[in-house]
C-alpha positions in Angstrom: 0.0 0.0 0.0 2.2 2.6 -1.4 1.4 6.6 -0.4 4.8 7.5 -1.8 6.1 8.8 1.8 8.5 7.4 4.0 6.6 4.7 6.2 5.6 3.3 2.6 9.3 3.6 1.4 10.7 2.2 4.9 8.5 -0.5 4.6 9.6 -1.6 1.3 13.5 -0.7 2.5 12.9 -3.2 5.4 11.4 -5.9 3.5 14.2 -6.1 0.8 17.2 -5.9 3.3 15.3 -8.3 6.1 13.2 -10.2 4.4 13.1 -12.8 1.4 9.8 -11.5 0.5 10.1 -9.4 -2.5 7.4 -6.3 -3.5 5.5 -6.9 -6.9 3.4 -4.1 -7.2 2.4 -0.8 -5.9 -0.9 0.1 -4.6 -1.7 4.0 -4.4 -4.7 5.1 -3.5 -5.5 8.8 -4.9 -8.8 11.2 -4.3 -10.6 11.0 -8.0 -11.6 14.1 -8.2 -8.3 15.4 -7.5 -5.9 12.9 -8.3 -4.0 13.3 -5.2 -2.8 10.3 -2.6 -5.3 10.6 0.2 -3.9 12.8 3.1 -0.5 13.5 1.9 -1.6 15.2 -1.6 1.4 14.2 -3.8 0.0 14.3 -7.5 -0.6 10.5 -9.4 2.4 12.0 -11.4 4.7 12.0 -9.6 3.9 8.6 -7.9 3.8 7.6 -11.2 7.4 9.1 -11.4 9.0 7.2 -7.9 7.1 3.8 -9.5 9.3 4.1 -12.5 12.5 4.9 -10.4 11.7 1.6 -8.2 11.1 -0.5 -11.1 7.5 -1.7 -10.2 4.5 -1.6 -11.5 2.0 0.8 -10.3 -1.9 0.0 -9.5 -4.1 2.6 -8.5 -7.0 2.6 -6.3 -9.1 5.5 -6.7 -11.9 7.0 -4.3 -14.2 9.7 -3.4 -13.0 12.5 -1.1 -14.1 10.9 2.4 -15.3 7.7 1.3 -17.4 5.7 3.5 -15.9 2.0 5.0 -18.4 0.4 2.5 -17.1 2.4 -0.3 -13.8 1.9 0.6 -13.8 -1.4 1.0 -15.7 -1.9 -2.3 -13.0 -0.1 -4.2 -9.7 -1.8 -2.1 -11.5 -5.2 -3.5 -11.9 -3.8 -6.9 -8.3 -2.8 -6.9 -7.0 -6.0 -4.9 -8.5 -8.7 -7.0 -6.7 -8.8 -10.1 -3.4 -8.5 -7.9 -4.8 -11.7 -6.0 -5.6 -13.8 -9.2 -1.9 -12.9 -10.5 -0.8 -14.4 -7.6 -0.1 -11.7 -4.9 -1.0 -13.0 -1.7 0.4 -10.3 0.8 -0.8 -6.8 1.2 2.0 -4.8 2.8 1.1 -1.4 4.8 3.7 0.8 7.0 1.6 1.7 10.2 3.3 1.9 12.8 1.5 1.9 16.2 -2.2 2.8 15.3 -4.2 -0.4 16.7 -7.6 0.7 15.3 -5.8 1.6 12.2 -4.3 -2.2 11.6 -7.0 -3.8 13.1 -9.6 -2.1 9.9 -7.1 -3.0 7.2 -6.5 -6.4 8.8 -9.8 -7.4 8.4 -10.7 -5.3 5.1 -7.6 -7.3 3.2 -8.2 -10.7 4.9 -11.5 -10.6 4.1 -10.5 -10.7 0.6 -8.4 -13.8 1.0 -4.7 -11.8 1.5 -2.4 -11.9 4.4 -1.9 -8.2 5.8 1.8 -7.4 6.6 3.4 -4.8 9.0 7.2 -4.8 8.5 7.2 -1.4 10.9 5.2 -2.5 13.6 6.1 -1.1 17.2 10.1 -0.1 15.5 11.1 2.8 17.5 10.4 6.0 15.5 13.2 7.7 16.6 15.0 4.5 15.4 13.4 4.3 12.0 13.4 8.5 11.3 17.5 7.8 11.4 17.1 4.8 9.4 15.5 6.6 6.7 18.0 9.5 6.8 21.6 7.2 7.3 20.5 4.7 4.4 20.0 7.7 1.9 16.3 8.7 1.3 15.4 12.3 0.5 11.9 13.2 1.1 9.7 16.7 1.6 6.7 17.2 3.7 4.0 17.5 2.1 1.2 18.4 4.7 0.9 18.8 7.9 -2.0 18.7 10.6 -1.9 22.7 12.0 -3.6 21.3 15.3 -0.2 19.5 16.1 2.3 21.6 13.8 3.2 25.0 12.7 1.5 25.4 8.7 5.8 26.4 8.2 6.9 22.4 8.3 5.0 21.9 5.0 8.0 22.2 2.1 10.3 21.6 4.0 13.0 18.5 3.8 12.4 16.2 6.4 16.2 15.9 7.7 17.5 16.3 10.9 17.0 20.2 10.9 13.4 19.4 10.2 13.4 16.4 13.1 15.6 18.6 15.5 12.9 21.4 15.1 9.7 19.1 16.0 7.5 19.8 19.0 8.6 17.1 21.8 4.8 15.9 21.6 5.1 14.9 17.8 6.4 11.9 16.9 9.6 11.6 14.2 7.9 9.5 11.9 4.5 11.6 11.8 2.4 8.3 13.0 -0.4 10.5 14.8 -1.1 12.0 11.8 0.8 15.4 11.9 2.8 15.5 8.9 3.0 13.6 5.2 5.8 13.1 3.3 7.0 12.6 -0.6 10.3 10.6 -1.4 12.4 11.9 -3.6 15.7 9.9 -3.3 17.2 6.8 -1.9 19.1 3.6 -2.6 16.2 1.9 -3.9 15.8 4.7 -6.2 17.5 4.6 -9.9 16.8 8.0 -10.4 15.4 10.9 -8.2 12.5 12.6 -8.6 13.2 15.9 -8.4 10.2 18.7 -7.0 9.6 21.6 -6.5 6.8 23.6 -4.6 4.4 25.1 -6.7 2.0 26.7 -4.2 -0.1 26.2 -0.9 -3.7 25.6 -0.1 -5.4 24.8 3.5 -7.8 22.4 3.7 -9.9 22.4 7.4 -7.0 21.0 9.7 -4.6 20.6 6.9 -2.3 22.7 5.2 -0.9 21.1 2.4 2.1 22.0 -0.3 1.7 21.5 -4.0 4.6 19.6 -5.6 5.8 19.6 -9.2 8.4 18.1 -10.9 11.7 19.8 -11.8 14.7 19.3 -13.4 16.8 21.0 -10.6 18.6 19.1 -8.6 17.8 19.0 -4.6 15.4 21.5 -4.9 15.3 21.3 -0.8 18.9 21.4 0.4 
């Protein structure tokens, strides 16, 4: 379940160095009358962009803005189905610590016949957050929830300026929901996907960034 951020992208990291499992597709799941991955608000193209870096294919999953569970769940099994008859038998998602959270997409994907996997289950954030950054991966914050962060994150690199300058009360990896990310760079990347910020916008709780691609390079250091 790929939102192109970092729990997605540490997920994936953690499977191919500690794991013989091996990733076979993407799964992004985008607002349809937006185009935009749900929460974070990274455009399908440049998703599209980081699928083509990684070398997998890409499968989207899209849905209404604020979808009920029914419609949700209706779409996940339209989008889930012809992965499973291929032969895909484990969905992989990058929660961290949200019990409710695993405990819905448990028993949406096993209903369906799958095996739902959490590579990053209960890691220490502050563990993983230095993970991401030591092994190489680039990313920008995309949003970021103004009841628990300042509207200023949003654009910036998340590095260890950007982790050094957090609240104490938020957590490094962003698990309570108060920040999104985009990946621009990283080992498992054969090219980066250059961005730049292309404008603002505030959406209730939200304020989000609006990400193009660019052919400068490190448009965030």
């Amino acid at each position: 379940m790929w939102s192109g951020g970092k729990d997605a992208t540490l997920a994936l990291d953690v499977l191919h160095s500690q794991s013989p499992r091996r990733v076979g597709a993407l799964l992004t799941t985008v607002v349809e009358d937006t185009g935009r991955v749900t929460m974070h608000g990274t455009p399908l193209r440049l998703i599209e962009q980081q699928a083509r870096a990684l070398h997998l294919p890409l499968h989207v999953m899209r849905v209404p803005s604020r979808p009920s569970n029914e419609v949700y769940e209706a779409r996940l099994e339209a989008a889930l189905t012809p992965l499973l008859e291929a032969g895909h038998s484990t969905v992989v998602a990058g929660d961290l610590f949200l019990e409710d959270v695993r405990r819905y997409r448990e028993g949406a994907i096993e209903a369906l016949g799958a095996r739902a996997l959490f590579p990053l289950w209960r890691r220490d954030p502050a563990w993983l957050a230095q993970r991401f950054l030591e092994r190489g991966y680039q990313a920008v914050v995309t949003s970021v929830d103004t009841t628990q962060l300042g509207a200023s994150f949003a654009g910036r690199a998340y590095d260890t300026s950007f982790l050094e300058a957090l609240p104490p009360a938020v957590d490094p990896c962003g698990e309570h929901g108060a920040f999104h990310t985009f990946v621009t760079d990283g080992p498992a990347f054969e090219t980066a996907v250059s961005v730049a910020v292309a404008g603002e916008e505030a959406e209730g709780r939200m304020h989000k960034v609006h990400l193009r691609p660019t052919d400068a390079a490190n448009p965030f250091a």
